[in-house]
N, CA, C and O atoms as a printed pandas DataFrame, in Angstrom:
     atom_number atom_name residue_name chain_id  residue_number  x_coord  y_coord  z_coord
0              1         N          UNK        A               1  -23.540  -42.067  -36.809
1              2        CA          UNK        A               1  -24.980  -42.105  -36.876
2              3         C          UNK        A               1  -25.392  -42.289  -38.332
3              4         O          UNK        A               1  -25.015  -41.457  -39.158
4              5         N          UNK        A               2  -26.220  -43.433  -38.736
5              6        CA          UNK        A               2  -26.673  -43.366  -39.856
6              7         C          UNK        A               2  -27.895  -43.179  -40.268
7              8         O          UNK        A               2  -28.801  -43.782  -39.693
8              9         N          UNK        A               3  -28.266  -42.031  -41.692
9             10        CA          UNK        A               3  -29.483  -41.977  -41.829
10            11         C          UNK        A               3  -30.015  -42.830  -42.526
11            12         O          UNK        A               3  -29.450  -43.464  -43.417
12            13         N          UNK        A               4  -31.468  -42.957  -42.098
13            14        CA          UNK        A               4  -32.003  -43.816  -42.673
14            15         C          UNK        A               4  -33.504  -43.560  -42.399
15            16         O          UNK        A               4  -33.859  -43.629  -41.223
16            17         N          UNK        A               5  -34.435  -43.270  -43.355
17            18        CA          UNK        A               5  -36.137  -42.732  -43.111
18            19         C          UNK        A               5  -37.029  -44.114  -43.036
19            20         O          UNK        A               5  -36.595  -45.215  -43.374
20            21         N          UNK        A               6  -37.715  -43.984  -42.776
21            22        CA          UNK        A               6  -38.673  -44.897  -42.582
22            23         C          UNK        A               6  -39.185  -45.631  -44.041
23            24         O          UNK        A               6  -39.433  -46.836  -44.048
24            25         N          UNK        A               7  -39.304  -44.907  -45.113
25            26        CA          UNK        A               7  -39.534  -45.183  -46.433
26            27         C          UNK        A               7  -38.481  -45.844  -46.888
27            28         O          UNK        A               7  -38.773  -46.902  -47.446
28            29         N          UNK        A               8  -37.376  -45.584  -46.841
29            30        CA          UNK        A               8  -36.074  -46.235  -47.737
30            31         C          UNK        A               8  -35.338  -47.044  -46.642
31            32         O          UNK        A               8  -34.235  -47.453  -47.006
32            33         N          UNK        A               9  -35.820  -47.463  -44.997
33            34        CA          UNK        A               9  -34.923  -48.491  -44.688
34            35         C          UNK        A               9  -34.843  -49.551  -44.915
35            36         O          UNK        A               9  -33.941  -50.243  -44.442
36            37         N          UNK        A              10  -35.891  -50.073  -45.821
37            38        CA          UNK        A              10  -35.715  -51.615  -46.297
38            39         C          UNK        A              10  -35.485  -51.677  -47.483
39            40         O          UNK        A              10  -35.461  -52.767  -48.055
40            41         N          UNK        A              11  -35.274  -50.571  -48.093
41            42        CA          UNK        A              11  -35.033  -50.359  -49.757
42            43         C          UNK        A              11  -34.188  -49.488  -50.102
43            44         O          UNK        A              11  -34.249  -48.258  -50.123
44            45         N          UNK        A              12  -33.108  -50.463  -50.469
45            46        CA          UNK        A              12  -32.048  -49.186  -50.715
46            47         C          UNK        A              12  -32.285  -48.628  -51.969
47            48         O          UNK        A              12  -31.460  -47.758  -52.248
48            49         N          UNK        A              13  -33.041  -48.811  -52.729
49            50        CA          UNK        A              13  -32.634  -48.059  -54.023
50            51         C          UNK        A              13  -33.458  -47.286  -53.736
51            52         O          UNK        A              13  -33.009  -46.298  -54.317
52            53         N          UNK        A              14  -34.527  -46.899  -53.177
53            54        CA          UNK        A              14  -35.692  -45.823  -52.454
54            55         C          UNK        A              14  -34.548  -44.694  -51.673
55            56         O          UNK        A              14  -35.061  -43.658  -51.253
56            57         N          UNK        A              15  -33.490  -44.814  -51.533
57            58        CA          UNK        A              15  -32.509  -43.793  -51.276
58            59         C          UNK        A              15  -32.251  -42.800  -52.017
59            60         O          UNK        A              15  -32.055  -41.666  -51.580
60            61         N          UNK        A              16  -32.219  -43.211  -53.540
61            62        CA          UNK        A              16  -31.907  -42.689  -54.727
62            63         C          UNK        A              16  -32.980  -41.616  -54.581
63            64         O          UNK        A              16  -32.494  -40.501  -54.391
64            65         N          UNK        A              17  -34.114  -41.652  -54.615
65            66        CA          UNK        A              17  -35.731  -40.590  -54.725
66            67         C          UNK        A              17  -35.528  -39.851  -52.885
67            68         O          UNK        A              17  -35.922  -38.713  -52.629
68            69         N          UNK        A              18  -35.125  -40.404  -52.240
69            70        CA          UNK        A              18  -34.629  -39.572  -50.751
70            71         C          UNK        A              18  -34.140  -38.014  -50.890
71            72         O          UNK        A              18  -32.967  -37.661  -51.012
72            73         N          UNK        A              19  -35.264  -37.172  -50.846
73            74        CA          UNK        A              19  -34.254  -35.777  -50.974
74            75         C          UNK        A              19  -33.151  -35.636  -49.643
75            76         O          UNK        A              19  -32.111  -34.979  -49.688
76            77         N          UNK        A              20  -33.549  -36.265  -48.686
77            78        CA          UNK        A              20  -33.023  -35.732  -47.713
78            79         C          UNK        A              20  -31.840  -36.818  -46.987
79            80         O          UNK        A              20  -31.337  -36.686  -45.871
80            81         N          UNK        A              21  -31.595  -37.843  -47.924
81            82        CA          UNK        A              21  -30.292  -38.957  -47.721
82            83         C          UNK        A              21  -29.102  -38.624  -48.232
83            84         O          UNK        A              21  -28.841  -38.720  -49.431
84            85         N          UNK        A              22  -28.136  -38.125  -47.164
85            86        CA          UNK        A              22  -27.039  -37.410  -47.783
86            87         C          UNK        A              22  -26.380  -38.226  -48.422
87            88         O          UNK        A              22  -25.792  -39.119  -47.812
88            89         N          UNK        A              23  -26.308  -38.129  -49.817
89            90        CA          UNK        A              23  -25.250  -39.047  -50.605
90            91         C          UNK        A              23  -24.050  -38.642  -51.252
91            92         O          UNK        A              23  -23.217  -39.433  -51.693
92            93         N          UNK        A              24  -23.955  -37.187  -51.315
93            94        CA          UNK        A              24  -23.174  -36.306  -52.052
94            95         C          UNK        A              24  -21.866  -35.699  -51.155
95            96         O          UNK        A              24  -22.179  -35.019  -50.177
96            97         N          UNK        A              25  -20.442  -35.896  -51.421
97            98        CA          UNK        A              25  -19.731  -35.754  -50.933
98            99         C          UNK        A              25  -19.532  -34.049  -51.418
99           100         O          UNK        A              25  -20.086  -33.436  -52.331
100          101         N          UNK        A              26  -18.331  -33.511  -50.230
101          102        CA          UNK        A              26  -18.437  -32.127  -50.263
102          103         C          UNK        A              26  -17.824  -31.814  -52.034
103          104         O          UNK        A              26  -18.151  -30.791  -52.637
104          105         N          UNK        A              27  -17.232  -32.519  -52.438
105          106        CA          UNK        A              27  -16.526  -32.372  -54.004
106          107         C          UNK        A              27  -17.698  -32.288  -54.715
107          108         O          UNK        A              27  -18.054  -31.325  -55.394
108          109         N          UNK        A              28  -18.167  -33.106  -54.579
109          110        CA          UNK        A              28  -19.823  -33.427  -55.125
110          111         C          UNK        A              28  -20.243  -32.211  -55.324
111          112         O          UNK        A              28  -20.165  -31.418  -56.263
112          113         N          UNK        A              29  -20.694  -32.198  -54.299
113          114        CA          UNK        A              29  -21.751  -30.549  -53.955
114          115         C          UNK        A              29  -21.392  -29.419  -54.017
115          116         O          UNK        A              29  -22.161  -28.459  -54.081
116          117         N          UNK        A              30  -20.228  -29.361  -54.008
117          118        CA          UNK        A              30  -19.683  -28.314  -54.510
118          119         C          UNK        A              30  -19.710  -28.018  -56.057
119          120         O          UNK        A              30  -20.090  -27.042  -56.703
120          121         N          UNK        A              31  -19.119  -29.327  -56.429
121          122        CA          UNK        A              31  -18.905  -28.898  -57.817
122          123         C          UNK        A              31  -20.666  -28.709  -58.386
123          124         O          UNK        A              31  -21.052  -27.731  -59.026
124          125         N          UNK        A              32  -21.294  -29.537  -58.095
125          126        CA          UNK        A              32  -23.158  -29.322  -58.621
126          127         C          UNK        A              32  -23.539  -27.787  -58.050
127          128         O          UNK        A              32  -24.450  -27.148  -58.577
128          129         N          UNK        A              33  -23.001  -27.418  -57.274
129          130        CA          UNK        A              33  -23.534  -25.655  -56.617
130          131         C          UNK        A              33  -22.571  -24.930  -57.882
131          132         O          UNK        A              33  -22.897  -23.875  -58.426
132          133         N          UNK        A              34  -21.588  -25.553  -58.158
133          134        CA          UNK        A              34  -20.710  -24.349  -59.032
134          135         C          UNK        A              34  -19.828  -23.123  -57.772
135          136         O          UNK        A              34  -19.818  -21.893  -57.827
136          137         N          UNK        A              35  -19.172  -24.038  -56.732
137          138        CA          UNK        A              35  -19.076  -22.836  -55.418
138          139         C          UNK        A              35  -17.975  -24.021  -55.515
139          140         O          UNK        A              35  -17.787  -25.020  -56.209
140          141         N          UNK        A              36  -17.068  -23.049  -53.938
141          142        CA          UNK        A              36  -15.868  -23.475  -53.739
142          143         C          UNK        A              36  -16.445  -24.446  -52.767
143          144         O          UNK        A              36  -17.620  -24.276  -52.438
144          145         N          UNK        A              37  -15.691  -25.562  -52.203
145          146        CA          UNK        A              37  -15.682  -26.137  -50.888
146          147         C          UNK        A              37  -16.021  -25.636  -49.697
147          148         O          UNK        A              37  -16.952  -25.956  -48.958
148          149         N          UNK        A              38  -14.765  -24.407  -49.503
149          150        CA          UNK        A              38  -15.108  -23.524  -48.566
150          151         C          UNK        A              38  -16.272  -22.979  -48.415
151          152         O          UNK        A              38  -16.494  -22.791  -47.219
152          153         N          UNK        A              39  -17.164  -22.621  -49.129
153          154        CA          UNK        A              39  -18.420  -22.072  -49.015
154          155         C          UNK        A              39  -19.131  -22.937  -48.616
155          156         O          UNK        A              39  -19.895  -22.322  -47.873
156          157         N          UNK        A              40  -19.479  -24.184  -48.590
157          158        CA          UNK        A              40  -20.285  -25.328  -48.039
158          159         C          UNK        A              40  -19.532  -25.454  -46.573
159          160         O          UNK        A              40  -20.285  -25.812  -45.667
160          161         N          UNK        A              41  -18.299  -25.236  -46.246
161          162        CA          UNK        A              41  -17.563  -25.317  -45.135
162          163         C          UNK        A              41  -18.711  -24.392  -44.299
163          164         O          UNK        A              41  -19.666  -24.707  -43.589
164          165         N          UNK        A              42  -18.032  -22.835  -44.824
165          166        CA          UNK        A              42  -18.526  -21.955  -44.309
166          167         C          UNK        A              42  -20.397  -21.949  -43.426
167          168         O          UNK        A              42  -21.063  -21.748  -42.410
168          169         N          UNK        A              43  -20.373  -22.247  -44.484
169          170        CA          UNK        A              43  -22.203  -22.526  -44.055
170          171         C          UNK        A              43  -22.855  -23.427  -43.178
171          172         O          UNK        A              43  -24.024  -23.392  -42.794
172          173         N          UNK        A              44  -21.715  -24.463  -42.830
173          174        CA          UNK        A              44  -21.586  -25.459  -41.881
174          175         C          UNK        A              44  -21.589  -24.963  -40.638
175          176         O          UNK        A              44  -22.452  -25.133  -39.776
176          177         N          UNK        A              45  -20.424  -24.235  -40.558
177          178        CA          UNK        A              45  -20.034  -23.449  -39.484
178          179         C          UNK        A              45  -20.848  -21.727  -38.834
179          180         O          UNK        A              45  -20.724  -20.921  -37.912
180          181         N          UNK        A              46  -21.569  -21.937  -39.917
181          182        CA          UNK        A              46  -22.725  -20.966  -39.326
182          183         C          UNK        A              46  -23.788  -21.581  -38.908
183          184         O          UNK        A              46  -24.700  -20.914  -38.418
184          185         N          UNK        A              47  -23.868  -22.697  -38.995
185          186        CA          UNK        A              47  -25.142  -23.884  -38.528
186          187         C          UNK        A              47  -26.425  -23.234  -39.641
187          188         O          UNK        A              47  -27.615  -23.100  -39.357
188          189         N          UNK        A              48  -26.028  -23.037  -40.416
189          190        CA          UNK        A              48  -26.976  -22.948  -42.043
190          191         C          UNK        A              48  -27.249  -24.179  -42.323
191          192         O          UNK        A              48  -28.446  -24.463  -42.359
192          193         N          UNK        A              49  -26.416  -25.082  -42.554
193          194        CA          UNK        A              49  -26.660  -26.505  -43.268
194          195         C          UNK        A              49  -25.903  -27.163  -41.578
195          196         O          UNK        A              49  -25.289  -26.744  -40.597
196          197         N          UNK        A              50  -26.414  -28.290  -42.076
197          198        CA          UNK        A              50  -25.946  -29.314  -41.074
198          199         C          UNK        A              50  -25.768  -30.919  -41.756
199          200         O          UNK        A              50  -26.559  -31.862  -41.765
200          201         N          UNK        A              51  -24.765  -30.820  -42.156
201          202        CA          UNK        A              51  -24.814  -31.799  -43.134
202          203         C          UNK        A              51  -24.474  -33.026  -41.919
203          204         O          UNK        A              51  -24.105  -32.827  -40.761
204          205         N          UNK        A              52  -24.755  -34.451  -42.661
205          206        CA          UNK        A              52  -24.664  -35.769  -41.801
206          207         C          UNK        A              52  -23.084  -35.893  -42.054
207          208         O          UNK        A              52  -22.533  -35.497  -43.082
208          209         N          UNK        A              53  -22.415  -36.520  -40.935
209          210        CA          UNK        A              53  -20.837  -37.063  -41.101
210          211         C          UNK        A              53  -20.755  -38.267  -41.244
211          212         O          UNK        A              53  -21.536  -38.933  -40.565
212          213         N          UNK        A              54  -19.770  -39.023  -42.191
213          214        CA          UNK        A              54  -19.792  -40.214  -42.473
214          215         C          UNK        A              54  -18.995  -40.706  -41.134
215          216         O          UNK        A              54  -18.782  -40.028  -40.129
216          217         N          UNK        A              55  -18.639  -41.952  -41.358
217          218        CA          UNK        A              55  -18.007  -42.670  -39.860
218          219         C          UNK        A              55  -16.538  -42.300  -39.979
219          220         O          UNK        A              55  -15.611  -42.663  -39.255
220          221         N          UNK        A              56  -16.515  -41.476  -41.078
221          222        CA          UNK        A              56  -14.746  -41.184  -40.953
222          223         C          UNK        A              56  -14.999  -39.430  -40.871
223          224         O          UNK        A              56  -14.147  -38.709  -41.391
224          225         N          UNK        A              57  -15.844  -39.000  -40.398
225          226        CA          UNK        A              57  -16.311  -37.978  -40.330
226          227         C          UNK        A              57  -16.377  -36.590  -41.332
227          228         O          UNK        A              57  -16.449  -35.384  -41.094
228          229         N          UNK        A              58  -16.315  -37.391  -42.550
229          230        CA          UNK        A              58  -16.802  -36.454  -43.864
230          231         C          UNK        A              58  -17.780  -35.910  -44.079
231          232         O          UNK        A              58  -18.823  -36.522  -43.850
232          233         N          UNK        A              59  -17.845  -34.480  -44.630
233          234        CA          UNK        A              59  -19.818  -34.205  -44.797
234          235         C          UNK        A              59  -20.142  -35.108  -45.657
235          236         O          UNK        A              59  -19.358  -35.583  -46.479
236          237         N          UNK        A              60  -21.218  -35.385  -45.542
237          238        CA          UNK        A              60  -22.428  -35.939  -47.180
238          239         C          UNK        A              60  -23.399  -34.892  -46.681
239          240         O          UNK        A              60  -23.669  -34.525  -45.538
240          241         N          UNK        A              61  -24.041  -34.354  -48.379
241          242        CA          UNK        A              61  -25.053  -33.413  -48.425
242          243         C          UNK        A              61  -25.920  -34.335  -48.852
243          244         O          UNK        A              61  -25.619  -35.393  -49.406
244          245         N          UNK        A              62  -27.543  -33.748  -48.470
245          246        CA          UNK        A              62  -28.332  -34.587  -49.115
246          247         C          UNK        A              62  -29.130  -33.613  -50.558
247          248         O          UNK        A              62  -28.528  -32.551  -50.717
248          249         N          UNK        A              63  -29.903  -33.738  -51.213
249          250        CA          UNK        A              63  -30.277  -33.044  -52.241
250          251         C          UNK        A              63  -31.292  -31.453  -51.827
251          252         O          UNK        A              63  -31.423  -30.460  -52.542
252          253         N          UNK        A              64  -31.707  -31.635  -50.846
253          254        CA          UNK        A              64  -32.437  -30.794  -49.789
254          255         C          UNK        A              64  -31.309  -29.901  -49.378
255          256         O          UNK        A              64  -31.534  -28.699  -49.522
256          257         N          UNK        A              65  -30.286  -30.198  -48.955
257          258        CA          UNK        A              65  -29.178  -29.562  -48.389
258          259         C          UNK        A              65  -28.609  -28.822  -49.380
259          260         O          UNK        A              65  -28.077  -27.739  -49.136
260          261         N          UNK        A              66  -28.690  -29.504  -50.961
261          262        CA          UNK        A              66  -27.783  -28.155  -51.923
262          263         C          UNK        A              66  -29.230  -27.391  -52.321
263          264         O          UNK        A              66  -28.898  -26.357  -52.902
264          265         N          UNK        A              67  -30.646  -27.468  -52.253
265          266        CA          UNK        A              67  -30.965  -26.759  -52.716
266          267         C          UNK        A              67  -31.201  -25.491  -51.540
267          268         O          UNK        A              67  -31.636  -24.365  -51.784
268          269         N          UNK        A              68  -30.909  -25.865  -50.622
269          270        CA          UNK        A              68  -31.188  -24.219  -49.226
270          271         C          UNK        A              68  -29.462  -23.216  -49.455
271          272         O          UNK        A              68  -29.327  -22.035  -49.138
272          273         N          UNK        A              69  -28.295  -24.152  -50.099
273          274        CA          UNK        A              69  -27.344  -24.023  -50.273
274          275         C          UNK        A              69  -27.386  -23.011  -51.043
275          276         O          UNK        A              69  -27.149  -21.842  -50.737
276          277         N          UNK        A              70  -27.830  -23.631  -52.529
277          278        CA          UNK        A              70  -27.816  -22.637  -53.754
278          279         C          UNK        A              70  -29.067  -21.038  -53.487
279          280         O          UNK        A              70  -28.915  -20.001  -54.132
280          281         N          UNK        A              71  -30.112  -21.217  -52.511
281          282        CA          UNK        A              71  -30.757  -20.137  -52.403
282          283         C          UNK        A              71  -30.255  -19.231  -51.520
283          284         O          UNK        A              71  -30.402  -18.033  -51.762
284          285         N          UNK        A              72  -29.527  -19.696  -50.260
285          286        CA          UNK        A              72  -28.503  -18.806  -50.007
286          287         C          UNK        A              72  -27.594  -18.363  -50.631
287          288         O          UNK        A              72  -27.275  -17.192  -50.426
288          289         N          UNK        A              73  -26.898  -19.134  -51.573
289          290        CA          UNK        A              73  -25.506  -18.433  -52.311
290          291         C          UNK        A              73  -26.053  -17.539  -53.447
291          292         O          UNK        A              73  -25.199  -16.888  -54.048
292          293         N          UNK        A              74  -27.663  -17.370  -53.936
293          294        CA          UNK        A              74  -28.380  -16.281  -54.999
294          295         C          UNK        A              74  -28.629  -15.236  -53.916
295          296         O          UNK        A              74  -28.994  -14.194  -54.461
296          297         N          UNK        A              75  -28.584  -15.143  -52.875
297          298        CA          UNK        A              75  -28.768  -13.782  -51.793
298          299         C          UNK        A              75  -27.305  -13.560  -51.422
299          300         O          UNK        A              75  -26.937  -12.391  -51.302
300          301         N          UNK        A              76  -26.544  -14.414  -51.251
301          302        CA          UNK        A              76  -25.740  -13.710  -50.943
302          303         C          UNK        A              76  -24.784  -12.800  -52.419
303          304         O          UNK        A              76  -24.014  -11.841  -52.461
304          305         N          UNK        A              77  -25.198  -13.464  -53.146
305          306        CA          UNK        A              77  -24.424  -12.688  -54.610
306          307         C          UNK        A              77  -25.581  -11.722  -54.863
307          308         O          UNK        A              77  -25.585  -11.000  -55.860
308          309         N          UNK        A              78  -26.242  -11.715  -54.253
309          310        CA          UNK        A              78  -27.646  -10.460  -54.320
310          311         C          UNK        A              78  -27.124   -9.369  -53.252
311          312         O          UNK        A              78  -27.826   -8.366  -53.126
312          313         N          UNK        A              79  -26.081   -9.464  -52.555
313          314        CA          UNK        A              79  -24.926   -8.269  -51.671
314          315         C          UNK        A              79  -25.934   -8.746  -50.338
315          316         O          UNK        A              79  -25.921   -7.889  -49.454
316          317         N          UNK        A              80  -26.625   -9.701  -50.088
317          318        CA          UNK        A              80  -27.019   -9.653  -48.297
318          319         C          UNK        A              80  -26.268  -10.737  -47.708
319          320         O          UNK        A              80  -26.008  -11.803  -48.266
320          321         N          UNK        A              81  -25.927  -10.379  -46.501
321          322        CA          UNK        A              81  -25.049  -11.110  -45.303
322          323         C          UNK        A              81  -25.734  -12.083  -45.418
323          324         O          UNK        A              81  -26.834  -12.207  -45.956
324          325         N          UNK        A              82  -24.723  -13.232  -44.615
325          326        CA          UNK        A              82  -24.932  -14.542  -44.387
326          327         C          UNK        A              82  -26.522  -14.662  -43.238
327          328         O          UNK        A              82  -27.365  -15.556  -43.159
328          329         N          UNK        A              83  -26.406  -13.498  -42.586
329          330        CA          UNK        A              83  -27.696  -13.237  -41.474
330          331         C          UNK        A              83  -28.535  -13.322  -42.151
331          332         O          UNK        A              83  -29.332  -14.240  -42.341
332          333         N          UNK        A              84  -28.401  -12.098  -42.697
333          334        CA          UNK        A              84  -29.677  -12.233  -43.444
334          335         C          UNK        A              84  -30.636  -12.643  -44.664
335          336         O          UNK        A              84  -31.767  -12.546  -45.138
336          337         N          UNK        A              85  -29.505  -13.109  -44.803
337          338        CA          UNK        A              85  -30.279  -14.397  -45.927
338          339         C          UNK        A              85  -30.402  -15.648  -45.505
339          340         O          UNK        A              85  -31.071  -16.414  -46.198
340          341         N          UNK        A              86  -29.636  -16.246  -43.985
341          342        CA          UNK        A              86  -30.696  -17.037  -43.344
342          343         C          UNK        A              86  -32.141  -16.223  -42.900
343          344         O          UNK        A              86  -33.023  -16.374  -43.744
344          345         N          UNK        A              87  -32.294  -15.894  -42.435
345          346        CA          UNK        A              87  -33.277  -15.157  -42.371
346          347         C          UNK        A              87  -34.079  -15.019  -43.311
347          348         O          UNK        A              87  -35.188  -15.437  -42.978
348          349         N          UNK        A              88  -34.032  -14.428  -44.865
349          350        CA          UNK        A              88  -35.176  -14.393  -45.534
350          351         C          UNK        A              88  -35.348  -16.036  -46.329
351          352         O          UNK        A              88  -36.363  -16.424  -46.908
352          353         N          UNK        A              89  -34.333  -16.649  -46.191
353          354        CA          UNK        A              89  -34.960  -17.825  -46.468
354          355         C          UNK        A              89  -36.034  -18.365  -45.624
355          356         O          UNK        A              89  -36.981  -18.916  -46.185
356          357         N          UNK        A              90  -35.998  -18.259  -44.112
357          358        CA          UNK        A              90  -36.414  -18.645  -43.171
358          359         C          UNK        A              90  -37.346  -18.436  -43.151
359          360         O          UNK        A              90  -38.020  -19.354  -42.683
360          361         N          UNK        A              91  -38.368  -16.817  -43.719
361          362        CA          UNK        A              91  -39.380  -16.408  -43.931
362          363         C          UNK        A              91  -40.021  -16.585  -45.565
363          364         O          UNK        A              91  -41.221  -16.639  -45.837
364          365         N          UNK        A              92  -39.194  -16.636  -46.277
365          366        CA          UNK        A              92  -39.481  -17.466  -47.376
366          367         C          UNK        A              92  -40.169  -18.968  -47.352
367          368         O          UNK        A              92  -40.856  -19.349  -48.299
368          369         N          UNK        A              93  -39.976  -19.616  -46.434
369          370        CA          UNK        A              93  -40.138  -20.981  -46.198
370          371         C          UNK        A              93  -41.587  -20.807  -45.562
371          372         O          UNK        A              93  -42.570  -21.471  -45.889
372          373         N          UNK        A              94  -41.551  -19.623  -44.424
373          374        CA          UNK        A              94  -42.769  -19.666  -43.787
374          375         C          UNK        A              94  -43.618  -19.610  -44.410
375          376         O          UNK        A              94  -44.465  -20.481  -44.215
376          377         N          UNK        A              95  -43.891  -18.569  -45.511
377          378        CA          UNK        A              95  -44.269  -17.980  -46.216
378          379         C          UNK        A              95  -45.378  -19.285  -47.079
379          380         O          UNK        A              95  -46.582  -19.511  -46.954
380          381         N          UNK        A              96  -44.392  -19.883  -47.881
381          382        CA          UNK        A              96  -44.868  -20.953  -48.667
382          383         C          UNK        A              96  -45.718  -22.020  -47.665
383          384         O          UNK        A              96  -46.904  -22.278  -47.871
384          385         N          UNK        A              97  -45.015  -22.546  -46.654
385          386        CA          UNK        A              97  -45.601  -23.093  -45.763
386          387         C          UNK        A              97  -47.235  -22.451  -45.237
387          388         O          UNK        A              97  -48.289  -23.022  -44.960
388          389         N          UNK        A              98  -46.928  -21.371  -45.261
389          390        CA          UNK        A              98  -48.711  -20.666  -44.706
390          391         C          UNK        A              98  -49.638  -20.762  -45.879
391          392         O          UNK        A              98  -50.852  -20.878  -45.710
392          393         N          UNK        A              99  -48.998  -20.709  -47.255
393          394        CA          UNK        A              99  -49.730  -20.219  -48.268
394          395         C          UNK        A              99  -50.333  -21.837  -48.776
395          396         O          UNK        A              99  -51.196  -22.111  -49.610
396          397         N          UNK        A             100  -49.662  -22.555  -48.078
397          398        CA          UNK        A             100  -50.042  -23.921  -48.313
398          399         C          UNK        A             100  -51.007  -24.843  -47.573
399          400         O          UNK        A             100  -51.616  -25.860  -47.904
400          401         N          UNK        A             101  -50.926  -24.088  -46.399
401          402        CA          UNK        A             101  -51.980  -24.041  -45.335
402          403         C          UNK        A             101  -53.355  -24.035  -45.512
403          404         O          UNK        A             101  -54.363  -24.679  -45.221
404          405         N          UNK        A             102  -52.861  -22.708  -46.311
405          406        CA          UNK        A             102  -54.094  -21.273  -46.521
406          407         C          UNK        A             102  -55.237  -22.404  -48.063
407          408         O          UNK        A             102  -56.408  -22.773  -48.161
408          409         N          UNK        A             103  -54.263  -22.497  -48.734
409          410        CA          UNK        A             103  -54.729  -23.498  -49.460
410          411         C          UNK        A             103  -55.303  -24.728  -49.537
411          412         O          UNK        A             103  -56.098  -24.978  -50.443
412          413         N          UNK        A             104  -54.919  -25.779  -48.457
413          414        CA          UNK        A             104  -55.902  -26.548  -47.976
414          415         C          UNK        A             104  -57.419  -26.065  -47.251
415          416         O          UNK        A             104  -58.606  -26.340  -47.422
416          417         N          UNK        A             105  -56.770  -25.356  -46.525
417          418        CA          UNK        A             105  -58.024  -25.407  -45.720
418          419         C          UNK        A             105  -59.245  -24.528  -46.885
419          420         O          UNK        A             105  -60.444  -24.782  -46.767
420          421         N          UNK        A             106  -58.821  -23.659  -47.807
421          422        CA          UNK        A             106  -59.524  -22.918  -48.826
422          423         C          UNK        A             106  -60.204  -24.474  -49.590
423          424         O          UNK        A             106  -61.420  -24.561  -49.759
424          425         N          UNK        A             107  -59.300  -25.578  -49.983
425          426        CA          UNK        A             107  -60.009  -26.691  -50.930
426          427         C          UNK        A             107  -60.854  -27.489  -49.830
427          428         O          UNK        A             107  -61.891  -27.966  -50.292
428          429         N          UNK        A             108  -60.655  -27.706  -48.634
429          430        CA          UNK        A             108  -61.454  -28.390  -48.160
430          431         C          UNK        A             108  -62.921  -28.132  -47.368
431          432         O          UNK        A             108  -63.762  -28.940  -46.975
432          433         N          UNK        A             109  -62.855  -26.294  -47.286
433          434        CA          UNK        A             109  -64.101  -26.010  -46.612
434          435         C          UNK        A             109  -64.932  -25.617  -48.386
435          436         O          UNK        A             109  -65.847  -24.795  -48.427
436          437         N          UNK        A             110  -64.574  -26.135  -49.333
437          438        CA          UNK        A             110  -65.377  -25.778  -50.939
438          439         C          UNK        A             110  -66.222  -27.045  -51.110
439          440         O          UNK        A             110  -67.197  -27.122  -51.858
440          441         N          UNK        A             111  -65.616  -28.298  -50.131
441          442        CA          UNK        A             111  -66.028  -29.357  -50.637
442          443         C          UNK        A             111  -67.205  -29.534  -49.616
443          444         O          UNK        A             111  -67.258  -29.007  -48.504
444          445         N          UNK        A             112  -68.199  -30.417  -50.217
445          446        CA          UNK        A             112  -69.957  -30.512  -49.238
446          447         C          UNK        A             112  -69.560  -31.159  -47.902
447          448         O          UNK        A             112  -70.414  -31.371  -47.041
């Protein structure tokens, strides 16, 4: 299966600005997290990340993918389980997501 967004399928170099076009092999991403392999394994296999498989069935991460990576691996060196630091990311996300909400609708009922 290949990805490909609606913005960058006729432009490949529009891939490059793609947070979410996995281009980064697990060596890659690993070595940019500063973590072992195994730990991107691991996180796979908890259905944390879901990285895309190439046709020879390798992960590629996309840039979106190491950064939920690296905020799990600061909780988990913060002593919380793999649970539950899916989890407060999960509400972390909501969080921003509502407050962003909260914020439109605050700029648009200011305007005449």
């Amino acid at each position: 299966m290949e990805h490909r967004s609606e913005a960058t399928a006729g432009d490949p170099l529009g891939r490059l600005d793609d947070p979410d076009y996995p281009a980064l092999t697990m060596s890659q991403a690993a070595e940019l997290l500063g973590v072992q392999a195994a730990f991107l394994r691991s996180l796979d296999g908890s259905g944390v990340l879901h990285p895309h498989r190439s046709q020879g069935g390798h992960r590629r991460y996309s840039r979106q993918q190491l950064v939920l990576a690296a905020r799990v691996r600061v909780l988990l060196d913060d002593g919380h389980s793999l649970a539950s630091a899916e989890v407060i990311v999960g509400l972390q996300d909501e969080l921003a997501s509502a407050r962003a909400d909260l914020d439109r609708l605050q700029g648009g009922a200011q305007e005449p």
